[in-house]
Structures are given as C-alpha cells and as structure tokens.
C-alpha positions in Angstrom: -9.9 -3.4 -109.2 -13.4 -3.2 -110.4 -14.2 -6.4 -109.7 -12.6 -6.8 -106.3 -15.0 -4.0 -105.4 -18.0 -5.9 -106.5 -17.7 -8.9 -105.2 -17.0 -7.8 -101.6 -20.2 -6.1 -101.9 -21.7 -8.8 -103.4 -20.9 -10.5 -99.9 -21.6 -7.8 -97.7 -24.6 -7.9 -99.1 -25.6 -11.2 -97.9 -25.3 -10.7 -93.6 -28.3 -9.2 -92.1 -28.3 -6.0 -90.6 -28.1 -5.6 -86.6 -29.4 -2.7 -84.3 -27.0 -2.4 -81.4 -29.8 -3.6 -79.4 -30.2 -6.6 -81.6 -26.7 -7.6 -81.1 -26.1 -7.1 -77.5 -29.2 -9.2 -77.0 -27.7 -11.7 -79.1 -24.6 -11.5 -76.8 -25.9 -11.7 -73.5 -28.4 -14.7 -74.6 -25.1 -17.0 -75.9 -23.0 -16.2 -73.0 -26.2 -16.9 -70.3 -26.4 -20.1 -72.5 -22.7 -20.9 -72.4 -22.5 -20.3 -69.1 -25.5 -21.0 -67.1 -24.3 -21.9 -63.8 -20.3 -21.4 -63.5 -17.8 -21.5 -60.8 -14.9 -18.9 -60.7 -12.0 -18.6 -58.0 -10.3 -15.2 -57.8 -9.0 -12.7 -55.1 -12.1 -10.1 -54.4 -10.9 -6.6 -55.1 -13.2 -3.3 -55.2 -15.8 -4.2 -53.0 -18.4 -2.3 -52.6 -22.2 -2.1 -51.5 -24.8 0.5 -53.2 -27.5 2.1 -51.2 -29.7 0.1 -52.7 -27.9 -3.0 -51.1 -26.6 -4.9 -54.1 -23.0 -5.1 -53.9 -20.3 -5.0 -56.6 -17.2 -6.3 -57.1 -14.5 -8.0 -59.0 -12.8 -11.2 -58.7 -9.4 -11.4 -60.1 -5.9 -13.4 -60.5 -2.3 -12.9 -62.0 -4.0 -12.4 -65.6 -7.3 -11.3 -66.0 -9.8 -9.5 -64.2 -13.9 -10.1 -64.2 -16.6 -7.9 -62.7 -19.3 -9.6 -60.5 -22.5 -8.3 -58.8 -24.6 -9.6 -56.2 -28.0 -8.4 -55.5 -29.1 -7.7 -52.2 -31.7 -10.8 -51.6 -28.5 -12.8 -52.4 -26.4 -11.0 -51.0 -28.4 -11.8 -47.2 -28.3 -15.0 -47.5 -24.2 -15.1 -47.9 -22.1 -17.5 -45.9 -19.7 -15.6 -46.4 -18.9 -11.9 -45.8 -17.1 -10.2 -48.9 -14.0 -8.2 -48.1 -11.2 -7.2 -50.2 -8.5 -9.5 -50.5 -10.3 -13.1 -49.9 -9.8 -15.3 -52.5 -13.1 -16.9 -52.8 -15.1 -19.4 -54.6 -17.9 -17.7 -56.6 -21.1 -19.6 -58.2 -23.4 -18.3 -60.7 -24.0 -17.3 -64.0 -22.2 -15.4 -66.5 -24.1 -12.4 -68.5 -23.3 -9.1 -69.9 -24.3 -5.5 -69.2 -25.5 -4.2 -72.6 -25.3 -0.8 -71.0 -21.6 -0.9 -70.7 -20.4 -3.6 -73.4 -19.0 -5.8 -70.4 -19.8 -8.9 -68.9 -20.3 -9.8 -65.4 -20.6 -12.6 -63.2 -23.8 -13.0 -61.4 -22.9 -14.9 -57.8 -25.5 -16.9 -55.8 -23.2 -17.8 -53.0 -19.9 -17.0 -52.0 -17.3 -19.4 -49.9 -13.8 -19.0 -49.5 -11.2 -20.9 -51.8 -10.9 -24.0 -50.2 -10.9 -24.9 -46.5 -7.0 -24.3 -45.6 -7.7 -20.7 -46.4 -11.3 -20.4 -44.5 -9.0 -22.3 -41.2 -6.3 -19.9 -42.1 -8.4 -17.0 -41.4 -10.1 -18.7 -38.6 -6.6 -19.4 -36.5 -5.9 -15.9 -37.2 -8.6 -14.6 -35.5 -8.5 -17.1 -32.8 -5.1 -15.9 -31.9 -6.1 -12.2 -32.0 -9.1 -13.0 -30.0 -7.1 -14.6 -27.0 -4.2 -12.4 -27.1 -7.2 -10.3 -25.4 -8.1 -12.4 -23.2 -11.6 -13.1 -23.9 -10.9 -17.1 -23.5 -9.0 -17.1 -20.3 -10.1 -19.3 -17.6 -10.7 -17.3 -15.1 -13.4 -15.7 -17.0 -15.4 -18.9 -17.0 -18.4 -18.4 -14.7 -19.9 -21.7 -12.9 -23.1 -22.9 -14.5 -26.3 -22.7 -11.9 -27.4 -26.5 -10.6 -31.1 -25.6 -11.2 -31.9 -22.5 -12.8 -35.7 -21.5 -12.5 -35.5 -19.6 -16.5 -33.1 -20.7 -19.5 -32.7 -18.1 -22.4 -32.2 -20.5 -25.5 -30.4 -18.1 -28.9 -31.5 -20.2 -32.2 -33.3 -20.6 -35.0 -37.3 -21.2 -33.6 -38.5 -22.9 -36.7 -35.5 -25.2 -36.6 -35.3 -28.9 -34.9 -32.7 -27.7 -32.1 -35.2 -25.8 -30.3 -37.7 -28.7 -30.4 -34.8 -31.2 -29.2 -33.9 -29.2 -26.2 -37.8 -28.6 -25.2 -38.1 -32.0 -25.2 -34.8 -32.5 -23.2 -35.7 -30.3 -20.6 -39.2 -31.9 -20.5 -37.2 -35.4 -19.7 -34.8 -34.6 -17.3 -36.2 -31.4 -15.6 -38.6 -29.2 -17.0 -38.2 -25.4 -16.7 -39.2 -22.1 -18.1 -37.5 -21.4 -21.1 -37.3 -18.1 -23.1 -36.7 -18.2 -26.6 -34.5 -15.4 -28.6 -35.5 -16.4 -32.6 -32.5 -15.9 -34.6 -30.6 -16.4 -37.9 -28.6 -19.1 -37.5 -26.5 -18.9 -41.1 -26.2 -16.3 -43.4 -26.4 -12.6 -43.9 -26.9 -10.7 -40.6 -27.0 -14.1 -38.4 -23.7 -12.9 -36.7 -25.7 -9.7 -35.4 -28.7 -11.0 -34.7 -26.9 -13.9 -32.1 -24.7 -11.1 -30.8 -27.8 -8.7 -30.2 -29.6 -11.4 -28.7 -27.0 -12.6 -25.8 -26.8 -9.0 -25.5 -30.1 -8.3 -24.9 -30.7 -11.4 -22.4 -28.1 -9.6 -20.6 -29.6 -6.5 -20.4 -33.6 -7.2 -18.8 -34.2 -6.3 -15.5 -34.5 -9.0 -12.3 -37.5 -8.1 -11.7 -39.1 -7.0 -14.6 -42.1 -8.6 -16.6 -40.0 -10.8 -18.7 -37.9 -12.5 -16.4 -34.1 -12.3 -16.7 -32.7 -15.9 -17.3 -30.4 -17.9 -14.9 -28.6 -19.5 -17.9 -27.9 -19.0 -21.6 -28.1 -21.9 -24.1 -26.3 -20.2 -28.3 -27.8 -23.4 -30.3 -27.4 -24.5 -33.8 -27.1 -27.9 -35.7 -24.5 -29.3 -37.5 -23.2 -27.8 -40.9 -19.7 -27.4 -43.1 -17.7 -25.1 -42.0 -19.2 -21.9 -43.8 -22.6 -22.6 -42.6 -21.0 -22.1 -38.8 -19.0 -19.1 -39.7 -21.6 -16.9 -38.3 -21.0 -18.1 -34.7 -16.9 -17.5 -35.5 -17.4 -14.2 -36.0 -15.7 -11.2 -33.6 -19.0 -10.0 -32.7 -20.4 -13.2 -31.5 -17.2 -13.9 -29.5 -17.0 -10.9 -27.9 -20.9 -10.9 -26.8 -20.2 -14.4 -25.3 -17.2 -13.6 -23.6 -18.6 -10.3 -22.0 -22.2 -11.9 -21.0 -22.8 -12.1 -17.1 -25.1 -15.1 -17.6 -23.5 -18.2 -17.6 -23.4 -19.1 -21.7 -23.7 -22.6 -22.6 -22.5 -23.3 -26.7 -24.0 -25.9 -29.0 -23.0 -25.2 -32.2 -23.1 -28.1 -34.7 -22.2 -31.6 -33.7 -19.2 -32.8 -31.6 -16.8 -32.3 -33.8 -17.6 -28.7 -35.1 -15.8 -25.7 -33.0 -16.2 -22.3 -33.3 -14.8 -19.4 -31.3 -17.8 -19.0 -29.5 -17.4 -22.4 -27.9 -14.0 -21.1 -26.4 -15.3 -18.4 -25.3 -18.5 -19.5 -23.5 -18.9 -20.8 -20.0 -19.2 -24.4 -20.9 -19.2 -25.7 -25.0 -21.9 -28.8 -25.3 -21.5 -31.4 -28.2 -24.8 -31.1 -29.5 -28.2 -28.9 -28.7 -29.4 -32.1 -26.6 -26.0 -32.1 -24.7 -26.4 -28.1 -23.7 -30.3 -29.1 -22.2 -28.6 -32.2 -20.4 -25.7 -29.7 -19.1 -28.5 -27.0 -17.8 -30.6 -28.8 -15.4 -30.2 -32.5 -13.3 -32.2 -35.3 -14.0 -35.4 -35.0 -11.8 -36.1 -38.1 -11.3 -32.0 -39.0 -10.3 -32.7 -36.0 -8.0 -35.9 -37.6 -5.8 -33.7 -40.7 -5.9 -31.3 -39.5 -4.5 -32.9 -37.0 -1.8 -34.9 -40.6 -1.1 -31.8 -42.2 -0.7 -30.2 -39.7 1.2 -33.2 -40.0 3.8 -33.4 -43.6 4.3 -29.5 -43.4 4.5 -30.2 -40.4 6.8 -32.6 -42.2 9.0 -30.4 -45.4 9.4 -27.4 -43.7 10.4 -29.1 -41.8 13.0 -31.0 -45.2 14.1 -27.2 -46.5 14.5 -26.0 -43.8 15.9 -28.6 -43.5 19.1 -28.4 -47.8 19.0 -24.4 -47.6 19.6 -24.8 -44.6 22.1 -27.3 -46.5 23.5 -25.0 -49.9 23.7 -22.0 -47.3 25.0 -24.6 -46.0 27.8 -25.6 -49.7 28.9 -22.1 -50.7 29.0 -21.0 -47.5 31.1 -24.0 -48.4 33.9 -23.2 -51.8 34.0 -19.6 -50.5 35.0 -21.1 -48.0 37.7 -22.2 -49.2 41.0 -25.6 -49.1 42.2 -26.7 -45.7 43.4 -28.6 -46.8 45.9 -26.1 -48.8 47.4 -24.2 -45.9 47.1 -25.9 -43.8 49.1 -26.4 -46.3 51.8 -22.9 -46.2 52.2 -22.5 -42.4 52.4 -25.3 -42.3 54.9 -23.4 -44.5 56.9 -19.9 -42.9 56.9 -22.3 -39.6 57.5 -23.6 -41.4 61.0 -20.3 -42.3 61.7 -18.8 -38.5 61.0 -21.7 -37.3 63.1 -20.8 -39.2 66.1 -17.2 -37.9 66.3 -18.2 -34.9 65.6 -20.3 -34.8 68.6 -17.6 -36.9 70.7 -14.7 -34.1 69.3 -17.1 -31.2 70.5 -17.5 -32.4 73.9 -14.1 -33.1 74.1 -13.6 -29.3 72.6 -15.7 -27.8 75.4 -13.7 -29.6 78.0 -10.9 -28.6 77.0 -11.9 -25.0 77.1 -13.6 -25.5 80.3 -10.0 -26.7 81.7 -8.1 -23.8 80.3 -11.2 -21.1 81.2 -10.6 -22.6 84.7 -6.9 -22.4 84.6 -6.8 -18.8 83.3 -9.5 -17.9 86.6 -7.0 -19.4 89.1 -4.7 -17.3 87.8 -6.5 -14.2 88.6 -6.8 -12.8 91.7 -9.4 -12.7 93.7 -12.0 -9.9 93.8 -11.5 -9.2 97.5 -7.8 -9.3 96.5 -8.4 -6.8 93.7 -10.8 -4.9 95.9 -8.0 -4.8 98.6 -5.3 -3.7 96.3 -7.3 -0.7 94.3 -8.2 0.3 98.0 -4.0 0.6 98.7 -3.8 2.2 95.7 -6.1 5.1 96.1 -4.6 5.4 99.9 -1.0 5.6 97.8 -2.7 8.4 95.4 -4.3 10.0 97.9 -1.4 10.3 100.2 0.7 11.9 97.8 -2.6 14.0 96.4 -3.0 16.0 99.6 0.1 17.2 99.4 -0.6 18.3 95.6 -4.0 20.0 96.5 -2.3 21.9 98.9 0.0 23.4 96.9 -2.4 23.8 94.4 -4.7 25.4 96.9 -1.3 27.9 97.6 -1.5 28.9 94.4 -4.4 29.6 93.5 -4.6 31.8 97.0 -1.8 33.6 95.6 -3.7 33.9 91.9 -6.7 34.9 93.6 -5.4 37.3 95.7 -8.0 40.2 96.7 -10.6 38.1 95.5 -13.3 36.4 98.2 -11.6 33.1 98.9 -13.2 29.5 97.5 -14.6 27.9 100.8 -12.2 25.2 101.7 -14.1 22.2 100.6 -15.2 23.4 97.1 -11.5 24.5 96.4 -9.9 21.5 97.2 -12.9 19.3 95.3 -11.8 21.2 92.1 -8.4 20.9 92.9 -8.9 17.2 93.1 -10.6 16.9 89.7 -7.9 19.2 88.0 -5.4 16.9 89.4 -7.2 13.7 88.1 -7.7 15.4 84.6 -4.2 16.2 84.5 -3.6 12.6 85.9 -5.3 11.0 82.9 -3.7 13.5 80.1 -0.4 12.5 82.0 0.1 8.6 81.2 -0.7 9.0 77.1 1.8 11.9 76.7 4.2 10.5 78.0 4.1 7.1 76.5 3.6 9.2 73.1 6.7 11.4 74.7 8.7 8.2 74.7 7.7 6.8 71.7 8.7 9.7 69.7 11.9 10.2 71.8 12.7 6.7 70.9 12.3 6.8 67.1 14.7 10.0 67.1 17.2 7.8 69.0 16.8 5.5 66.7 17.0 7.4 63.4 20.1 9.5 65.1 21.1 6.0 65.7 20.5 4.7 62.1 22.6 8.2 60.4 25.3 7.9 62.9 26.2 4.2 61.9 25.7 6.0 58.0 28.3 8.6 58.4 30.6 6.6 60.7 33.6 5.6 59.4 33.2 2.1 61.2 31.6 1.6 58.1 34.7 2.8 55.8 36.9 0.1 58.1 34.5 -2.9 57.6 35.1 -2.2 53.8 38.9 -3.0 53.5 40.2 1.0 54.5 42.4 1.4 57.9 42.6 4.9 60.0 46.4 6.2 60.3 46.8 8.0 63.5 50.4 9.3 64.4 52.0 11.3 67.6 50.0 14.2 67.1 46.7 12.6 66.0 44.9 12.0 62.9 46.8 11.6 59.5 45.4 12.4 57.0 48.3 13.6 54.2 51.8 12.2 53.6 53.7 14.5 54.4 52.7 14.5 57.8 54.9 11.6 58.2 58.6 11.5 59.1 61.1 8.7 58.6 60.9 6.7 62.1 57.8 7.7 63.3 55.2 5.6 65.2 51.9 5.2 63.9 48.8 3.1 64.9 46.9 1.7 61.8 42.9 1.1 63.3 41.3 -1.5 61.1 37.3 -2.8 61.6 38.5 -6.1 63.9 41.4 -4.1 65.6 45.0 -1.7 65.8 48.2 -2.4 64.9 51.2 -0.2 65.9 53.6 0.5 62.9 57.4 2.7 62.3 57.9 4.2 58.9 61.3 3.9 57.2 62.8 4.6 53.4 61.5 2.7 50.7 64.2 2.8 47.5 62.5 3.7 44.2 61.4 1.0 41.5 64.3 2.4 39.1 67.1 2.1 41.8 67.4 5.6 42.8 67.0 6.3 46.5 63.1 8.3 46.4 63.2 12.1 47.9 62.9 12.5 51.6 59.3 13.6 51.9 58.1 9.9 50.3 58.3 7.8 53.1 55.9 4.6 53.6 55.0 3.2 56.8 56.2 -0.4 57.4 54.5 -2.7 60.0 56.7 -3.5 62.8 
C-alpha cells in the first residue's frame, strides 16, 4: 500500500502547477486557435441588448445549447435583425469567458439559415402587408411629366447617386435633393423610412424646396443586403408618402416590398432617372415637329377652304349682273306701280262721284230742314202755350214774364228737353228690349216645351191636367201633347204579367 502511495506521488510530482488564471488562459488561447473563424446554425433564443449596446444571446438546436455575444460596432452593421426564434447562420470565432468558465461564440455577421427560410419570412410579411392594403392599386399616384425638384433616398458616397446625376444630366437635367442614407445594415431600415418621411413633411414654400418626385435607390446585392428596404417600416413610409415614390432597389431581378408598394418600381437606379423626366432633346423634337406639322396643316387647311371658296364663286352668278337685273325688274315694278295708282285714284274718283249723286242737293237739304223746323215749330207753339199756362198758373201773384221773354225760355226748355228726349228713349228701348229678351230666354228655360222635345208627353184628361194615376178611370178620353203634336187616347184594363186581372185603380191609357 506503501508503495502505491509513492509512486502516485512520484507522478504527481512531475505536472506543473497552474493558477486558475494560468489555466483559463491556456483554455481560451486553444479554443481561439481551434476555432478561429467558425460557422454555427441554430435557432436564436434569449435575445437580448445591454445598455451598453452589445447584444447577447444563444443559438441552439434539439441537443445542445451555446451562448453568443455581439458587440455593438458589430452588431450595426448586421444584415440581419436578431429576434427570437430565427434560426440563423452565425460567423465568428469561438472563445471562452474566464469570468464564468463558459465559452461563447463571438458573431461578426448574422444571416438567416438558408434562403427558403429568409423567403419564408419575406412572403409572410408580404401577405400581412397587403391584407392592409398598403399595395392596392388605387393607391398608386401618377408620376409628374416634368417635375422642377427630385428627392433622391441613397447612399451619397455610393455609385447610384452618381449614375442617376449623370442620367438626369442626359436626358433632362433638374434640381435634385439628396437624403444620404444607410443603404444595408444596422439602422438602414430607419434611416430610409425617416427620410421619405421627412421629404414628405417640408413646406411648399419653404427654403428647401419640397420635391415633385421621390427616387428610394440602391444597387444590386443578395438578398440579405436588400432586407433593409423589406422591412415594415420602409413599406409603410412608401405606401403612406404623398409624393409620387419611384423604387430602384438592386437590379431587375431583385424585389422587395418597397417596390410593391411604391408609385412605380424601376429595374435599376438608371431606369428610376429615365422614368422621372423625358428626354429633352426627344421633347424639342417633337414640339419642332409638332410645329412644322402644325404649320402645314393649317397651310392645307386655308389652301382647301380656299379651293372650296373658288369653286362656290365659280358656281354663283356675277353680282353685277345681278343687280342689273334687279334694277330692271325694279323699273318695271315702278311703272305699274304708278300705272295701278292712277288707275286706284280713278277708281275712287268714280265711286266719290257716285256716292255725291246720291246725296241730295244742298238747296234740297236746305229746303227740307226748312219743312222741318215749319213741322217743329207748328207743333211747338202749341207746346209753349201750354207751357206758358202753366207757368201762369205756377206763378200766380207773381209780376208776369213779358210775353216774349216767356215764350223764348219756353222755347229753349222745350229744345233741352227735345235733345234729352231722343237718347232716353233709345236707351229706354234698349233696356226694355234686353228684359224681353232675358224674360224670353228664362221662359223657354222653365217651359216644358223643353220637357216635350226630350222624349216626355203631357197627359191632359176631361177635367184638365193629369198629373197622378189615379186620376184616371177605365174608358176615359185623354189627349197625350208631344213636342211635334196631340194625339187623342181611351184607357182600358191591362191584365197583370202573372195572369191575375190587376186592381181597378191601375188602369193604362191605350192609344186609339
């Protein structure tokens, strides 16, 4: 037992002694060697990032688990966002954390586990995305033809910006406003959100103008250098902007969800500064054009309403022998219009001298007003005197009128009254005359003529009118008076529709 003892100590004799130091030194110096640069696939779980902006985590499958860290000058410069539950593709070097007796994985960039996973997530969100509409057509806005400023989001120490300067310089140059930009990496997705949002938010009219049109730029790239410009944040800045928003991200056959959601998506930077403005000199080409196409259509025009003018005169007659012709039928109208006045004024003269041998003549007149004042005046004495005897009977006690004065106003009392006479009584007999004629007009109303001439017969027996049946007696004589004439009648017994002989007072008349 003795010497079991001994020679174990004999052999622990011979390793060297370690400090913990020593050894955990030793440790962290063969696993940097073994594993300088690694790469390690595993689901992230535990993330986490410190205030002082490293972040921590742990990548893990089915069967083991390993720790990772990222410091925070790495950790900007990420393709890829960390979040809990990608499975990821993590490069960098293994070491240990003496502090802790662990090791750790050190990442220098992060990308998700193959492609079909980074698509996977990307369809995901693509779906999510236009569930909310945010690339519906009807959202698209139309893209200015010439805008006078162009906001360009990209990288400025890049070669996009310099290709679409010199693009717009070809075709059309304008005033372009540049928002510099991370294009890839940490913080790229915010900074292209944050600047199409603040394009969007200067003033009209302020210092820096507002731009007509937006141009998101960036060249090409795999698929995780793009994934800035797929991110929510980016899409939904797009998608809300009120400039039009051109996309050229990466070449023709790179899409992102910002190139759904913008206005119009370009191929390639070059392609966006093609789609912004015309070509100039296409455009004074074709203004030229336009003129000289202008100016020869309206020279044809004026030539073939010119042609259409010469061939209407040539079918009009000549004016001048026009009017010679009106001036003639004008001298012809004039002459019967003198011969038909003279004729006229005969004519009137004839029936001016007819009408005068017709009247009388004035010695005739004279003669027969003179009879007629002798007629008046005969049966005016007679008048004034009784006149005269009445007013000698008004005026009795009174100093009698001398003789002549009494009868003078006797005489013009009895032509006053003379004059009144004549109009009252034609207005007498007028008015008599309508009240005939509207006693006339209600007696023919309420006449029973009328009755007659509408099918209805008067029944008039012995002792006169009938107007009742019982007033009539079996065998008595009636006259029936209808609107053209009478006719004399007897009245007998008429037997009853059932067969029984009717009672004695129903009796009809029967026409003999």
């Amino acid at each position: 037992m003795s010497d079991t003892y001994s020679s174990s100590e004999r052999a622990g004799a011979n390793l060297p002694e370690l400090s913990v130091s020593e050894i955990s030194g030793a440790i962290k110096r063969t696993l940097e060697n073994a594993f300088d640069r690694v790469r390690v696939r595993g689901e992230i779980s535990g993330f986490k990032r410190a205030a002082s902006g490293h972040c921590y985590m742990a990548l893990k499958d089915d069967r083991a688990v390993l720790d990772a860290v990222c410091w925070r000058g790495t950790s900007q410069r990420l393709a890829l966002q960390p979040e809990d539950g990608l499975e990821v593709i993590a490069t960098g070097r293994i070491t240990s954390y003496p502090g802790r007796s662990k090791y750790q994985l050190i990442i220098d960039s992060l990308e998700m586990a193959g492609e079909g996973a980074l698509l996977k997530l990307l369809e995901e969100r693509r779906r999510k995305l236009a569930a909310e509409g945010l690339f519906a057509a009807e959202r698209k806005r139309v893209l200015p033809f010439l805008p006078e400023v162009i906001g360009v989001v990209t990288s400025p120490s890049g070669a996009v910006i310099r290709d679409i300067l010199h693009r717009l310089e070809d075709r059309f140059p304008r005033r372009v406003l540049v928002w510099p930009v991370l294009v890839q990496g940490q913080g790229a997705a915010e900074q292209v959100a944050e600047a199409i949002r603040g394009f969007n938010r200067l003033p009209r009219s302020g210092p820096c103008p507002r731009p007509d049109l937006l141009i998101v730029a960036r060249g090409g790239g795999s698929l995780e250098d793009l994934w800035a410009f797929n991110e929510e944040i980016v899409v939904r800045a797009a998608a809300d902007s009120q400039i039009p928003l051109i996309s050229a991200v990466g070449h023709e056959t790179d899409t992102t969800l910002i190139d759904i959601a913008s206005d119009r998506r370009a191929p390639t930077p070059s392609a966006a500064a093609e789609m912004a403005v015309p070509v100039r000199s296409e455009l004074i080409a074709t203004v030229m054009d336009l003129g000289r196409r202008q100016v020869s259509s309206s020279a044809r025009y004026l030539a073939e309403r010119r042609n259409l003018v010469e061939g209407l005169g040539r079918g009009l007659p000549d004016p001048q022998r026009l009017l010679l012709e009106k001036g003639q039928s004008l001298d012809e109208r004039l002459e019967r219009l003198e011969l038909a006045l003279q004729v006229w004024l005969r004519q009137r003269a004839t029936e001016v001298e007819t009408l005068g041998h017709r009247l009388p003549h004035p010695w005739q007149q004279y003669r027969f007003a003179e009879q007629a004042l002798e007629a008046q005046s005969g049966r005016l004495e007679p008048a004034a005197q009784r006149l005269l005897v009445q007013r000698y009977q008004a005026l009795e006690g009174l100093v009698p009128l001398p003789p002549h004065r009494e009868l003078r106003h006797a005489a013009q009392s009895l032509e006053a009254w003379a004059e009144r006479l004549a109009p009252a009584a034609t207005r007498l007999l007028r008015a008599r005359q309508e009240g005939m004629e509207a006693c006339a007009r209600l007696l023919l109303s309420l006449s029973y003529k009328q009755t007659l001439a509408r099918g209805y017969a008067v029944v008039r027996g012995p002792e006169g009118l009938v107007q009742r049946a019982d007033q009539v007696h079996p065998g008595a004589s009636l006259v029936l008076e209808f609107a053209d004439g009478e006719v004399e009648a007897t009245t007998r017994k008429e037997p009853s529709r059932s067969g029984r002989t009717p009672p004695s007072e129903e009796w009809q008349p029967t026409l003999l």
